[in-house]
C-alpha positions as CSV (number, residue, x, y, z in Angstrom):
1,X,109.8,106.8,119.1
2,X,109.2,110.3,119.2
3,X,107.0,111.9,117.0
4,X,109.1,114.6,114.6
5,X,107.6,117.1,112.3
6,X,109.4,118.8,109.5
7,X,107.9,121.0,107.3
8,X,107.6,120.3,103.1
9,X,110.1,122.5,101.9
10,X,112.9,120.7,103.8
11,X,112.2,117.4,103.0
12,X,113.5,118.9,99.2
13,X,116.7,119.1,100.6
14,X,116.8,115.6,102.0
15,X,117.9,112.7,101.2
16,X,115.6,108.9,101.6
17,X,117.5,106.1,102.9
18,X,115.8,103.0,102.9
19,X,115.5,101.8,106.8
20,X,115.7,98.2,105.4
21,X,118.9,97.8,103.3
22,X,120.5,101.6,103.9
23,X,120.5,102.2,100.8
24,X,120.8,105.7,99.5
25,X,117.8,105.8,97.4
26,X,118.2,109.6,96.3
27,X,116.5,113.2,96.8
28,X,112.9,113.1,97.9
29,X,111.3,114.9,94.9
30,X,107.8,115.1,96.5
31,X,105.0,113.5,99.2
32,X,102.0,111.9,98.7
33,X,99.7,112.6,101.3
34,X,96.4,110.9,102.4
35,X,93.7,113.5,102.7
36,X,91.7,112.1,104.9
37,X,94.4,111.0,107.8
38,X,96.5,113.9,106.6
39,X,99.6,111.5,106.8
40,X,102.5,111.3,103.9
41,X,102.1,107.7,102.6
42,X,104.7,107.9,100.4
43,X,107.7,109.6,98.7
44,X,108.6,110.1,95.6
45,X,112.5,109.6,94.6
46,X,114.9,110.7,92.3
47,X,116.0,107.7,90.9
48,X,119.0,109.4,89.1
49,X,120.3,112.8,88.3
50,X,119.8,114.0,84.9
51,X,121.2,117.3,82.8
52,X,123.9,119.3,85.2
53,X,122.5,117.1,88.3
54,X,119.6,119.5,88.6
55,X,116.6,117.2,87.1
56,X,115.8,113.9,87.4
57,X,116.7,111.2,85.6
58,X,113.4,109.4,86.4
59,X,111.5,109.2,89.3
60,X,110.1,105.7,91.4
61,X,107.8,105.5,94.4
62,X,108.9,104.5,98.2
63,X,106.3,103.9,100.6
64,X,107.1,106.4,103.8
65,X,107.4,103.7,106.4
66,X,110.9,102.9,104.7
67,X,111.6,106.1,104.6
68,X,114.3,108.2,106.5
69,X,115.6,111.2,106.0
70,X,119.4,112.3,105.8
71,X,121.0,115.1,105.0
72,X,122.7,116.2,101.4
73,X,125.9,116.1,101.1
């Protein structure tokens, strides 16, 4: 597989899909990051949309190897 980068302010405007079930599992709010490998470990999802559809509704973790990211529609 090649090796992709993207930078942190567009994986804001992504969406996670799990790479097990393709599951649309919402807007990647944020990354965690291991310091010392410097690698994301995991993501952290919108689980829902709350007011308007412009805050979350609640929030759960996914870890980054069951990640991929998809465009919002």
């Amino acid at each position: 597989m090649k090796n992709e980068t993207v930078k942190l302010s567009e994986i804001s405007v992504k969406r996670a899909v799990s790479t097990k079930t393709g599951e649309d599992l919402g807007r990647i709010r944020d990354v965690k990051i291991d310091l010392a490998s410097g690698t994301v470990t995991e993501a952290v999802v919108c689980e829902k949309r709350g007011i308007f559809g412009l805050f979350c509704g609640g929030e759960h973790i996914v870890p980054w190897k069951n990640v991929r990211l998809v465009p919002m529609f």
